[in-house]
C-alpha positions as CSV (number, residue, x, y, z in Angstrom):
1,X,142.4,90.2,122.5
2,X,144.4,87.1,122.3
3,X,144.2,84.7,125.9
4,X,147.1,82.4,125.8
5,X,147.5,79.4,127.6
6,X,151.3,78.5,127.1
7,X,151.5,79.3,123.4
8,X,154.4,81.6,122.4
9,X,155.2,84.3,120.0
10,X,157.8,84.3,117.7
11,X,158.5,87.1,115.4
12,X,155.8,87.9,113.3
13,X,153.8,84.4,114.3
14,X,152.3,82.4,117.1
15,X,152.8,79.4,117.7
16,X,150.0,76.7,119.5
17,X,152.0,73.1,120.5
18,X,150.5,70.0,121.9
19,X,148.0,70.5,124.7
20,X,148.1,74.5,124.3
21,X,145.0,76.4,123.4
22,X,145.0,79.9,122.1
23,X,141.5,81.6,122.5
24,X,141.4,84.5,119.8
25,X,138.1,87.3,121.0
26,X,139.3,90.1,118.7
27,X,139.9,90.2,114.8
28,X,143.3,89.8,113.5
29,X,145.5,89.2,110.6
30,X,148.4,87.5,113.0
31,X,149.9,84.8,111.3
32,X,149.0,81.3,113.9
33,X,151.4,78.3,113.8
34,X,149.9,75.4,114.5
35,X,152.0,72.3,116.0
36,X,149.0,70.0,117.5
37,X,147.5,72.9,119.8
38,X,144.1,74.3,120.0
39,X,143.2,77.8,117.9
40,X,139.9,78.8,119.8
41,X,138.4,82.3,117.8
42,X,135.4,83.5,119.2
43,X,133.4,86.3,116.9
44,X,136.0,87.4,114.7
45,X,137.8,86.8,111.3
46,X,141.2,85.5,111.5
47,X,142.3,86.6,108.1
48,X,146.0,86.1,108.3
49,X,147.7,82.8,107.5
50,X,147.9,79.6,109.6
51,X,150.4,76.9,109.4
52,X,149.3,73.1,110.2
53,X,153.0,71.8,111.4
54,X,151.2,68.4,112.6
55,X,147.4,67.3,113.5
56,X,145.4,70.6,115.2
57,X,142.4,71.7,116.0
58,X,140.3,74.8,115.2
59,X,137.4,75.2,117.7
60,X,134.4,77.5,117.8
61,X,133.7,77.5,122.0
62,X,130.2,77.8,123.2
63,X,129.4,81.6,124.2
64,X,129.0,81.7,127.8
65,X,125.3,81.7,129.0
66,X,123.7,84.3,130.8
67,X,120.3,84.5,132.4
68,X,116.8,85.3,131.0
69,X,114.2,87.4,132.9
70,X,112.8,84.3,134.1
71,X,116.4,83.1,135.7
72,X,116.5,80.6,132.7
73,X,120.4,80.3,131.5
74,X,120.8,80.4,127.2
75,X,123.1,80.8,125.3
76,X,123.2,84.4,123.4
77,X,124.5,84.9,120.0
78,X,127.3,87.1,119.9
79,X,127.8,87.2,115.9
80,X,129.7,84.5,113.0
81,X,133.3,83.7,113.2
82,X,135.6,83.6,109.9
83,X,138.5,81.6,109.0
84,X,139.5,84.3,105.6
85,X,142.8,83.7,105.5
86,X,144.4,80.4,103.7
87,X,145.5,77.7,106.0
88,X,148.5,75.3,104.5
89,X,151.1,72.7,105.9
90,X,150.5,68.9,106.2
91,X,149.0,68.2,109.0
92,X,145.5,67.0,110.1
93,X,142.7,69.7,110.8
94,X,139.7,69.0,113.4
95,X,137.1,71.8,113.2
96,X,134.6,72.0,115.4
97,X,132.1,74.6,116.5
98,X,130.3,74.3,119.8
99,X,128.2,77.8,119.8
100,X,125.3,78.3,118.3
101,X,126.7,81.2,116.1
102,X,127.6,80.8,112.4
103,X,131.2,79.2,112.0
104,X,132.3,80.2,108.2
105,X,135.3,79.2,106.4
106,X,136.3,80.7,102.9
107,X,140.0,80.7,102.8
108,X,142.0,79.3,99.8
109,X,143.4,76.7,101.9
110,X,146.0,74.4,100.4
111,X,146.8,71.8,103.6
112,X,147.2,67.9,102.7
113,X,146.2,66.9,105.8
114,X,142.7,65.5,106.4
115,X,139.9,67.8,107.9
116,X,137.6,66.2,110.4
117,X,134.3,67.9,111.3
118,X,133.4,67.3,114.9
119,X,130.7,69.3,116.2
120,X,128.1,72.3,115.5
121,X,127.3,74.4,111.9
122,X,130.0,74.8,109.2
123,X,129.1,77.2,106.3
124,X,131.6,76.7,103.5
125,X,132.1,79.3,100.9
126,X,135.2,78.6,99.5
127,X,136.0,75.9,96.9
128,X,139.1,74.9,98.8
129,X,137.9,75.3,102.2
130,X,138.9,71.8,103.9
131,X,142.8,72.4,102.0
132,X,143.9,70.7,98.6
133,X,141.8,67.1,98.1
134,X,144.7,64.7,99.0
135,X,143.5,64.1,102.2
136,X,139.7,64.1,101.9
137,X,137.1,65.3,104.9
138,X,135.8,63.1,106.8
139,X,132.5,64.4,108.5
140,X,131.6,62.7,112.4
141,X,129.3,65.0,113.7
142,X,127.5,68.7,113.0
143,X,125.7,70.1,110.1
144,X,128.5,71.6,106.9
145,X,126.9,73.5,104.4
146,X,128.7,74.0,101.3
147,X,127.9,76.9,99.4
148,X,130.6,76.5,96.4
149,X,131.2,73.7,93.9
150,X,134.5,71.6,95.5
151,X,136.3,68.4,94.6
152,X,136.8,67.3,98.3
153,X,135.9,63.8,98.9
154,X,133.4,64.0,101.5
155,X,133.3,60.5,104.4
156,X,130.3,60.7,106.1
157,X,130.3,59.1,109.4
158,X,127.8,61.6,111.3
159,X,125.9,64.8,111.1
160,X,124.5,66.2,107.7
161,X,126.1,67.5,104.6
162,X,124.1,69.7,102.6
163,X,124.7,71.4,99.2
164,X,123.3,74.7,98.6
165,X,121.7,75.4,95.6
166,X,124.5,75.1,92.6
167,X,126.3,72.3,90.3
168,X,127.4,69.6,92.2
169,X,127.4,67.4,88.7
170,X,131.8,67.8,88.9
171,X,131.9,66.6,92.0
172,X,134.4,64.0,93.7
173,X,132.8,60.8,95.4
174,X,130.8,60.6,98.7
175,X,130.9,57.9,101.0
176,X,128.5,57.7,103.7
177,X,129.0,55.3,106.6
178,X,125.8,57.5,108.9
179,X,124.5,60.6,109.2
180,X,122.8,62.4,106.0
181,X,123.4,64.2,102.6
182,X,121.1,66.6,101.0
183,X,121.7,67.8,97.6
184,X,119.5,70.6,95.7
185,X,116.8,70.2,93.6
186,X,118.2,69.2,90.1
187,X,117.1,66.7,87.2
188,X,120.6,64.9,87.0
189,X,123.2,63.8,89.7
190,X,126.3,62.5,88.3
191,X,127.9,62.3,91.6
192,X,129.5,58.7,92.7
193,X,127.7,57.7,96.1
């Protein structure tokens, strides 16, 4: 099911402007527009295109919490959510994920705008994941895993980015301002830090 709050369908897309938020709870290849609203998916894989008119956001929400047997709330896992399908235009891209579920992006993206990373786990598996590597990715907070060689420039300013097992010898520069990097066991880095 799509839940709209004010966003609007045109033929064959939907489009999320300023202050709108579009919470996605069912798998879909609908093509999103994405004019400085919110795109809110919530266990699913969005596998059809989406547009970055101007600076958006992509947000993971927290599952809602129920109660134990002990009248404890927590938060359950309700399974990973997937951004599969590419994401392009200009604009800037926040991505955040507030659940405790997986948050996985693996898209052949090709945006220019910068990606900032503001909260929770991001599992990369895509090369291209955070768009083309004109506008860099700047991480302020939560844990990214990258799981494929990229040549994104990487600004750490929060949070942890960590590089699975793999080559990251052809990789672009990091700059860290805070937070952490971990890199995987190898004998020679020839990474600029």
């Amino acid at each position: 099911a799509i839940t709209c709050l004010h966003a609007f369908t045109a033929i064959g897309q939907t489009v999320v402007s300023p202050g709108e938020v579009l919470s996605v709870t069912s798998s879909t290849a609908e093509n999103f527009l994405l004019n400085g609203g919110t795109l809110e998916p919530t266990n699913v894989t969005l596998s059809g295109p989406i547009d970055l008119q101007s600076d958006s956001h992509i947000i993971r929400p927290q599952n809602v919490f129920i109660l134990d047997g002990r009248g404890n709330p927590f938060e359950p896992s309700t399974g990973p959510t997937m951004l599969t399908g590419p994401i392009s235009g200009a604009g800037d891209l926040e991505i955040g994920n507030l659940s405790r579920d997986q948050f996985l992006i693996s898209g052949d993206n090709i945006y220019d705008g910068h990606t900032y990373i503001i909260s929770g786990k991001i599992i990369v598996t895509s090369a291209t994941a955070f768009g083309s590597t004109i506008g860099g990715t700047t991480i302020q907070a939560g844990e990214v895993n990258i799981w494929e060689p990229t040549q994104e420039r990487f600004r750490i300013e929060g949070g942890v980015l960590e590089f699975n097992d793999g080559d990251v010898q052809r990789m672009a520069p990091i700059t860290i301002a805070g937070g952490e990097v971990s890199l995987p066991r190898q004998d020679l880095y020839t990474v600029p830090i």
